[in-house]
C-alpha positions as CSV (number, residue, x, y, z in Angstrom):
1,X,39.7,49.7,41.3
2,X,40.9,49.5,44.8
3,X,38.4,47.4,47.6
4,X,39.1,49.6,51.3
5,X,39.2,46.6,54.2
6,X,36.3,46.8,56.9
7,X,39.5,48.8,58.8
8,X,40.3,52.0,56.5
9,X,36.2,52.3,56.4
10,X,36.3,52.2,60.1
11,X,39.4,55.2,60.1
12,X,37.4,56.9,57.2
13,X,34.2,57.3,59.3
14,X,35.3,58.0,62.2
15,X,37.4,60.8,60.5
16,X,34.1,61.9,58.9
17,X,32.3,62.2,62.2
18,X,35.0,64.0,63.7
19,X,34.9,66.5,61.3
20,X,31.0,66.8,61.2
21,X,30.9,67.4,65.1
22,X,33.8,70.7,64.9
23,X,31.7,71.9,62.2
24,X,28.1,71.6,64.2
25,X,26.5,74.7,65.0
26,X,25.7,74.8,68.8
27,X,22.5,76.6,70.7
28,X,25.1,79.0,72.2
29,X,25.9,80.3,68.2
30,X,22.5,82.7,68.0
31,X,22.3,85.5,65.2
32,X,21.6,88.6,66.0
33,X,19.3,90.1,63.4
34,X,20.4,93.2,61.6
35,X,17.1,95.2,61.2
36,X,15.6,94.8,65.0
37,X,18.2,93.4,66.7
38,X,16.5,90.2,67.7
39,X,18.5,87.2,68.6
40,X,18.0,83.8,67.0
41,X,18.8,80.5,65.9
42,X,19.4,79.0,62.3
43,X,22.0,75.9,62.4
44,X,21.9,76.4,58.2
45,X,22.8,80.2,57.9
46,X,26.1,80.9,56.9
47,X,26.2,84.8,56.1
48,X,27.3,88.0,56.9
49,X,23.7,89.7,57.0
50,X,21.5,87.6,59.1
51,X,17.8,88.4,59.2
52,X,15.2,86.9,61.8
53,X,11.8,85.5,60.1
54,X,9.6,88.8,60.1
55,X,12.3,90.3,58.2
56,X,13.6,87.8,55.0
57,X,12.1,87.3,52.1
58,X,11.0,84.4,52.2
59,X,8.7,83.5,49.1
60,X,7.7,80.2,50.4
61,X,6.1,81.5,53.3
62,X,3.7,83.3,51.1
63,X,2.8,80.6,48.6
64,X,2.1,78.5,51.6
65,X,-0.6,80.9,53.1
């Protein structure tokens, strides 16, 4: 098994980081909600039918009520 000096961990994390921050959803991205229209944010939505809160089913929003 190889051992990675304190240098390639360094280059691997910093790689890593780069990577993270091109991938990072920004304010500026809001959805547009397909029923009403509605623009809004969700920084963990990556489909092709977005829905604002009044409209998804969301089962966990009942349970917790």
């Amino acid at each position: 098994m190889a051992t990675l000096t304190e240098e390639q961990w360094d280059t691997i994390i910093s790689t890593f980081r780069e990577i993270n921050r091109k991938n990072e959803k920004k304010c500026e991205d809001l959805l547009i909600c397909k029923k009403c229209k509605l623009q809004f944010f969700n920084k963990n939505y990556h489909g092709n039918y977005p829905l604002c809160d009044k409209h998804r089913n969301n089962t966990f929003k009942a349970i917790v009520k």
